[in-house]
C-alpha positions as CSV (number, residue, x, y, z in Angstrom):
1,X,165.1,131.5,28.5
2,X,161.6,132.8,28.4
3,X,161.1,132.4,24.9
4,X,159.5,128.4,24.9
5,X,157.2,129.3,27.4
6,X,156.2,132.5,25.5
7,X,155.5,130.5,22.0
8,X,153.5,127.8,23.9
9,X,151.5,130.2,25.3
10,X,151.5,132.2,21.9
11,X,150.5,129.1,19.8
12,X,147.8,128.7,22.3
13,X,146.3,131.9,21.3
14,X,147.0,131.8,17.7
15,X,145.2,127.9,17.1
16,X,142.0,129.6,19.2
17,X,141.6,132.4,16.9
18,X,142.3,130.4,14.0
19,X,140.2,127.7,14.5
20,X,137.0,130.1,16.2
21,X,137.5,133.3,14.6
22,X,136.1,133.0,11.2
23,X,135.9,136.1,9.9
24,X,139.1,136.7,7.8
25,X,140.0,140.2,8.6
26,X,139.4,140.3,12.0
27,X,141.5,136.7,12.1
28,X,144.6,138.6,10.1
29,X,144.1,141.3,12.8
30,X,144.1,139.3,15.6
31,X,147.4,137.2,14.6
32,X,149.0,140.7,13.9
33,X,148.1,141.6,17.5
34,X,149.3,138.2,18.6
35,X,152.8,138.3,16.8
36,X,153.4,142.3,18.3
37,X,152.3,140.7,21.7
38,X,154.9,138.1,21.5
39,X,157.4,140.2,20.4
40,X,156.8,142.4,23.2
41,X,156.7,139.7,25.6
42,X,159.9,138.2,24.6
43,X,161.6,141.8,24.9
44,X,160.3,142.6,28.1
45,X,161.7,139.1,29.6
46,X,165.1,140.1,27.9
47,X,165.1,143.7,29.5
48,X,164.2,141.8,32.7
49,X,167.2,139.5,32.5
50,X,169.8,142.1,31.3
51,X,168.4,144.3,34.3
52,X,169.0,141.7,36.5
53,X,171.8,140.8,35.8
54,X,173.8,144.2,35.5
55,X,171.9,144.9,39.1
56,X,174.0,142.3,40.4
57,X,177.1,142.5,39.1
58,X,176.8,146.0,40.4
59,X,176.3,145.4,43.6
60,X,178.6,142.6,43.8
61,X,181.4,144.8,42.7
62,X,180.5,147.3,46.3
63,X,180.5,144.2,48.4
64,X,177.2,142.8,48.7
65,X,176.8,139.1,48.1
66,X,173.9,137.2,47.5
67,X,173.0,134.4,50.0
């Protein structure tokens, strides 16, 4: 769901240190960073989601309804 959003903001990141950072260890490094970053991002959204929706579903099965 998450996951467009995340890239755009990703790619952002990745076309700055790619076009500014010239120094080509510290431009690997950074994209590494970037790609772990996004991975994490993406996962947390997921966790976030699944959380959410197993909170619900629980407390829909004791009675409570959303309004």
């Amino acid at each position: 769901m998450f996951d467009v959003f995340i890239d755009t903001i990703q790619g952002y990141k990745k076309q700055f240190v790619s076009t500014f950072v010239t120094e080509k260890s510290t431009r690997d490094a950074l994209t590494k960073w970037l790609d772990a970053e996004t991975d994490f991002a993406k996962q947390s959204f997921k966790t976030a989601e699944v959380l959410s929706k197993e909170t619900y579903g629980h407390f829909s099965k004791m009675g409570f309804k959303a309004n």
